[in-house]
N, C-alpha and C positions, 0 to 999 in steps of 0.2 A: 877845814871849813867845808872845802866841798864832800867830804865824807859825811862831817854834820846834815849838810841840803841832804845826800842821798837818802840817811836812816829817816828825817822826819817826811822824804817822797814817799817812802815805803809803808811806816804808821799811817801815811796820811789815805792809801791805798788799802790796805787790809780794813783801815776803819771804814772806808768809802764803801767797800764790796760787803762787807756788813751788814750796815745800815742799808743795802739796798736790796739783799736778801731777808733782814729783818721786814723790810717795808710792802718788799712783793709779798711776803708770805703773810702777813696783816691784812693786807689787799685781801687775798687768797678768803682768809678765814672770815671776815667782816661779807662777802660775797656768799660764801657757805652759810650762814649762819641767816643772810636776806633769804638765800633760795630756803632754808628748813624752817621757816618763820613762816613761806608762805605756802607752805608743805602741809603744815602745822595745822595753819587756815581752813587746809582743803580739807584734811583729816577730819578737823571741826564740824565741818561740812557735811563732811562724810556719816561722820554720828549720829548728828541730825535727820540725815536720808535714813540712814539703819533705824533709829527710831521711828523715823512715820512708817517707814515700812514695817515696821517691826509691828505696828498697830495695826497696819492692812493688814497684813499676815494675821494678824489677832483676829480683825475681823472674818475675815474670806473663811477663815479657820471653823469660828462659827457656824458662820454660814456654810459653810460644809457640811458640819452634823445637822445641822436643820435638812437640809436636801436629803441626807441621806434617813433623817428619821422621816421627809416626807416620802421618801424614794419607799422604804419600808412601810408607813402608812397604805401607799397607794396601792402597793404588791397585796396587801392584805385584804384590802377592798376590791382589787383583782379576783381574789379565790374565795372571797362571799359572793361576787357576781357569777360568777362561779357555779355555786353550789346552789343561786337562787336559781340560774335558769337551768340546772340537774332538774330540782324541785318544781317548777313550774312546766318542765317538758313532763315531769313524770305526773302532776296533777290532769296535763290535755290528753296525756292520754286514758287516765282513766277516765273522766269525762265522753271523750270518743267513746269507751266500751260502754259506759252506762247510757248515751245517747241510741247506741247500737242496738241492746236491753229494751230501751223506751219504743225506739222504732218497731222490735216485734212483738210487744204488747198494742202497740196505738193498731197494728197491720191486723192482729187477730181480734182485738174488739170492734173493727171496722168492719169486720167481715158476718161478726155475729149478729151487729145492730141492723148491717143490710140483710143478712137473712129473716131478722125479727120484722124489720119493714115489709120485707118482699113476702113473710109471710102475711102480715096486718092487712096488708093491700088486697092482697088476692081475696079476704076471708070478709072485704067490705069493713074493714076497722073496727070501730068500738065493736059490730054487730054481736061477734066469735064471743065476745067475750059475755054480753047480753044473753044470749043463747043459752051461755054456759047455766046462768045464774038463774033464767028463767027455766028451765026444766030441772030445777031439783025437785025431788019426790018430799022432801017434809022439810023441813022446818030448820032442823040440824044440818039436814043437806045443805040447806039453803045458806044457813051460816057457814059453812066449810068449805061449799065453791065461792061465795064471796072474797070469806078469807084466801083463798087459791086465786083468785083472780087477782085481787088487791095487791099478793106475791111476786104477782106474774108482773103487774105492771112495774110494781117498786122495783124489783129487779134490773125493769127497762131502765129506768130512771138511772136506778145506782149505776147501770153499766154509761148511759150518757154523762154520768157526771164522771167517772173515773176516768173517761176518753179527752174529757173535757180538762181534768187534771193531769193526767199525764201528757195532753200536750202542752199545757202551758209547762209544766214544770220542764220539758223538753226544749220549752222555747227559752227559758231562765237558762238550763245548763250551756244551748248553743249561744247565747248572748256570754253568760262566763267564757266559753272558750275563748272566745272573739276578742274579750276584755283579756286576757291570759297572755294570747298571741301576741294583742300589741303589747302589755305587759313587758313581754319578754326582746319584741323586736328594741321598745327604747332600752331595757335592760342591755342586749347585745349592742345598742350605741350608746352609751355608757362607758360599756367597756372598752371598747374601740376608741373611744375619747380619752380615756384614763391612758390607756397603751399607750397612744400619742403621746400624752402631756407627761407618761414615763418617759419616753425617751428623750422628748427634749429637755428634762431634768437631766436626764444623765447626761444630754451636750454640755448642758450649761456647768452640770459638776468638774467634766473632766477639763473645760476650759479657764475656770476657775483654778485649776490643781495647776494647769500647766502653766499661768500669769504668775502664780504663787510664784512655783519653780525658778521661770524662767526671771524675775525680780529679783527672787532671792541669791541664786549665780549671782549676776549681772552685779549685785552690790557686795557679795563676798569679792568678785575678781578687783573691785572697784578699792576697798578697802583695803586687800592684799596687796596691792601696786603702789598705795599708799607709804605701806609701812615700810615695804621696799625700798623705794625714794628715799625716805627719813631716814631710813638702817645705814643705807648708802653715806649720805650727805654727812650723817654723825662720825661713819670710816672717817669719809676725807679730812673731817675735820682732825680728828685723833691725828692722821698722820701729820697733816700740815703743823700742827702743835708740835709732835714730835721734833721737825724737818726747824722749825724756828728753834725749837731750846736745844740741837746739837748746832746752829751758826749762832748762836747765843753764846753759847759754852765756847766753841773753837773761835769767837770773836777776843771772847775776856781771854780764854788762852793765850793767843796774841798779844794783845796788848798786855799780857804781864810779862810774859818773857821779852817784850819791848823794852819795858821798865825798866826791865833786869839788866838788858844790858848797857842803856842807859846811865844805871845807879853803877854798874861797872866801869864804862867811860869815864863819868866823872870822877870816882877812885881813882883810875889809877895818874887823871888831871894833876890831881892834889898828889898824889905821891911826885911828881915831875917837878910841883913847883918849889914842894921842901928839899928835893935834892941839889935842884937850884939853886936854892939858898943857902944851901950848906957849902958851894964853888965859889961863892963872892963874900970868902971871908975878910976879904981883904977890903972891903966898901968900908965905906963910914958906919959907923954906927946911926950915926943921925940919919944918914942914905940909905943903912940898912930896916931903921924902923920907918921911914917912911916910904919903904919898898914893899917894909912887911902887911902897914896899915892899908897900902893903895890896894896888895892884894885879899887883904883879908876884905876889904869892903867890896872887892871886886866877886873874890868867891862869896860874900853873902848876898851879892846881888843875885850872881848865877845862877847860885841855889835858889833864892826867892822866883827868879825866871824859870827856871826847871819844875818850881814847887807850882808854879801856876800855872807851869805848861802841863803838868802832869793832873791838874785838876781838872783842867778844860776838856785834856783825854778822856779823864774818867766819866765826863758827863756827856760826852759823845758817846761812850760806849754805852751808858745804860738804855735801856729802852722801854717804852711805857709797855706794863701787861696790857696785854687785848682788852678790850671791854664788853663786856659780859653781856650775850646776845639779851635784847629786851623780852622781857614775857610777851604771849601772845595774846592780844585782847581775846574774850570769850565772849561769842555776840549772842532768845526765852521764846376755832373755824366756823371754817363753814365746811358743809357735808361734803365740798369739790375738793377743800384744800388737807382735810382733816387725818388723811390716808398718805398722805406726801413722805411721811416717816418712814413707810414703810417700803416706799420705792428705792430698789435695790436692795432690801434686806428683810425679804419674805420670799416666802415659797406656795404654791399650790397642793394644798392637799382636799382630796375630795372629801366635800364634810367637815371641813375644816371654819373656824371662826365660829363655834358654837360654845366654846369653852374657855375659860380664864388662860390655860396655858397654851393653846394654840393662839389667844388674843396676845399673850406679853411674848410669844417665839414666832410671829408673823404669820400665822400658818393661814391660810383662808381657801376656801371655794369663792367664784365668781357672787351664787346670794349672799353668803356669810358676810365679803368682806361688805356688801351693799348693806345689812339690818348693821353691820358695825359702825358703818360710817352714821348713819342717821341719829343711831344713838348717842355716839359720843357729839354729834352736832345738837342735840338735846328733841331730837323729834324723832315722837314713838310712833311706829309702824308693828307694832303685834312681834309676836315671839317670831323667832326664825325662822321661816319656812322655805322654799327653795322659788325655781325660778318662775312654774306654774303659781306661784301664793302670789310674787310680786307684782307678776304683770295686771292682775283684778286692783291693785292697790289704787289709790286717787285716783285720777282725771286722765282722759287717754287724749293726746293733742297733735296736731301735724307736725309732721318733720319741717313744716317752713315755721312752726310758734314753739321750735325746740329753744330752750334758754340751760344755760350751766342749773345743774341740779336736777334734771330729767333724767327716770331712768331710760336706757334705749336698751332694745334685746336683740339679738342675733339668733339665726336659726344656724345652728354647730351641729351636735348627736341628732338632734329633734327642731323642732318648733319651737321657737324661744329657750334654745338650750342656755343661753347665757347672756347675761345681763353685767349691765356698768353702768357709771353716773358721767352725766356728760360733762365737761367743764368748757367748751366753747371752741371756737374757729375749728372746728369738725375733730378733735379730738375727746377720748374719755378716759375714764382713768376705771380700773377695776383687775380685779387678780385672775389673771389668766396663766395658761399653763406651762407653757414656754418661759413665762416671766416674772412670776410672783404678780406682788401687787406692781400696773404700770400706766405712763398713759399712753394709748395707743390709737393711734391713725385710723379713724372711721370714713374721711374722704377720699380716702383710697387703696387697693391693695385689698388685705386676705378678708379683713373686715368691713370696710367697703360692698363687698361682695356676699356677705354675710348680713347685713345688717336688714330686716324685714320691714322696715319702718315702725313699728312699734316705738311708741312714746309715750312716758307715763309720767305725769308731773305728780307728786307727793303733795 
């Protein structure tokens, strides 16, 4: 009996440490399988970041090659301005030499009119020439010093009038020079403008390049650390799996060589009690059948006790499979306003906004993006002219009866170098160089300081 108590202390200990190992490692996995679900999520997550980014990246991209065809554009119109004021130095100075030219013509028919004067004077004027005409000897004579006189004065004449003509035409060339100079002085502020507004394309390129960069890292390390974690959590899981089906396997081990010796015990039971019976031959018969019945119902109780106890074993030992981690849910104008498209995704190119393809790739000059906006606002202001054509346009009105839709100009290269449309509380919007099309701070700051008061209502 007490051997009996000990083997089912022992079953009942092996099946204990089992089921407890079974249960810690379900814990274990059910735990893994929360944390990679919500890994899972983040990754999700994470996709979604990689595609918006992926779209920025598309954009900026863009907008890269736009900068750099405006970067290209503007270089190019660097070495026309260029070449215009080669050609403009080299027109003042020919000018200067033919001025030069004019000077010692105008010096030596000055000199000859005063000698014709200072002779006329001395000789009592018309008289010399009276003289002449009155003492011919006949008739022929007389025709021939007339015509000789008549010469003499034409002459005068023709000499005042080509004195007359070459200094005006003197005064025509030094007015061209004059017109040439400043010419060329706005030409070299131009350029000087354009320089600028290169370089601060090329700020705005290379900061552009390095957001790209430094986004794109930032969400590769983002998404790396991801798959890590997941890679991980999937290990642990494999092992824990593993770590449960060998105390799985070494549980049922157990309990069968339990069984076993069990099914042994009770063997060799029944062998004890037929030997038994074959020592008490000497009983009744009647004593001996109702020895043999008491025990044959006794061992098919046993057994029936045995048979349920060995059922209730085996339904301790089974244990449910894990349940199968759940899927992861998967979560999808007016002329002020009419340019707004284009803030943040244009560039400056000088000359720019006169043509269909610099209109659909943002590209504009400070007048360009102005006749663009009016037009697609549906009011016509004549073909594109630049910032001298705009400021003659409508009505010129004070800076205190400025309303949204005014153009206002700044004096930048020149005198009204650059023009924008106001849209109100002291700011305006218009493509400048530094920033494409924007709106920009007129109440204080670079433009503030710029701004001439010029106001033009359309």
């Amino acid at each position: 009996m007490k051997r009996k108590s000990m083997l089912a202390l022992n079953l009942a200990l092996v099946l204990g440490v089992g089921s407890l190992y079974s249960v810690t490692g379900t814990a274990k996995a059910e735990s893994i399988d929360e944390q990679r679900a919500k890994v899972q999520v983040e990754i999700q997550e994470a996709n979604k970041e990689i595609n918006r980014l992926q779209n920025e990246k598309s954009k900026l991209v863009d907008r890269i090659v736009n900068l750099n065809l405006a970067i290209t554009d503007n270089n190019n119109k660097v070495e026309e301005t260029k070449k215009a004021i080669a050609a403009t130095t080299k027109d003042i100075k020919k000018l200067e030499s033919e001025i030069v030219v004019l000077k010692e013509r105008i010096t030596k028919r000055t000199s000859l009119l005063e000698e014709r004067a200072r002779s006329f004077q001395e000789n009592g004027g018309k008289t010399e020439y009276l003289s002449v005409v009155l003492g011919s000897t006949s008739f022929s004579d007389l025709i021939g010093r007339v015509h000789a006189v008549t010469t003499i004065v034409q002459a005068d004449q023709d000499l005042i009038k080509e004195f007359e003509a070459d200094k005006n035409s003197l005064e025509t060339k030094q007015t061209a020079v004059q017109d040439k100079l400043a010419e060329l002085e706005d030409t070299q502020g131009e350029l000087a403008e354009m320089v600028s507004q290169l370089k601060n394309q090329k700020t705005q390129q290379s900061e552009l390049v390095a957001k790209l960069e430094k986004e794109s890292q930032a969400n590769l390390n983002k998404k790396g650390e991801l798959e890590q974690k997941d890679q991980a959590l999937a290990t642990e899981k494999i092992r824990l799996e593993i770590e449960k089906r060998e105390r799985e396997e070494a549980a049922r081990k157990a309990a069968a060589e339990k069984a076993a010796k069990e099914a042994a015990r009770k063997a060799a039971k029944e062998v004890a009690k037929v030997n038994e019976a074959k020592s008490t031959k000497r009983a009744s018969l009647s004593t001996d059948n109702s020895n043999n019945s008491v025990s044959e119902s006794a061992a098919g109780n046993k057994s029936n006790s045995d048979s349920s106890r060995n059922e209730r074993e085996n339904d301790n030992n089974r244990t449910e499979a894990p349940a199968p981690p759940k899927p992861v849910q998967s979560s999808g104008g007016s002329v002020v306003t009419v340019g707004n498209k284009y803030i943040g995704n244009s560039v400056y190119v000088f000359g720019g906004g006169r043509s269909q393809y610099d209109i659909d790739n943002g590209r504009f000059d400070c007048s360009g993006f102005v006749y663009w906006a009016f037009r697609e606002a549906g009011i016509d202001i004549g073909s594109t002219g630049n910032t001298d054509t705009l400021k003659n346009k409508g009505t010129r009105v004070s800076t205190s009866e400025m309303q949204p839709g005014d153009l206002v100009f700044f004096d930048t290269y020149k005198k009204d170098g650059h023009v924008g449309i106001y849209v109100g509380n002291g700011k305006f919007i218009g493509s400048q160089g530094s920033t494409g099309v924007a709106i920009a701070n007129m109440s204080s700051g670079y433009w503030a300081e710029k701004f001439n008061g010029r106001v033009v209502r359309i």
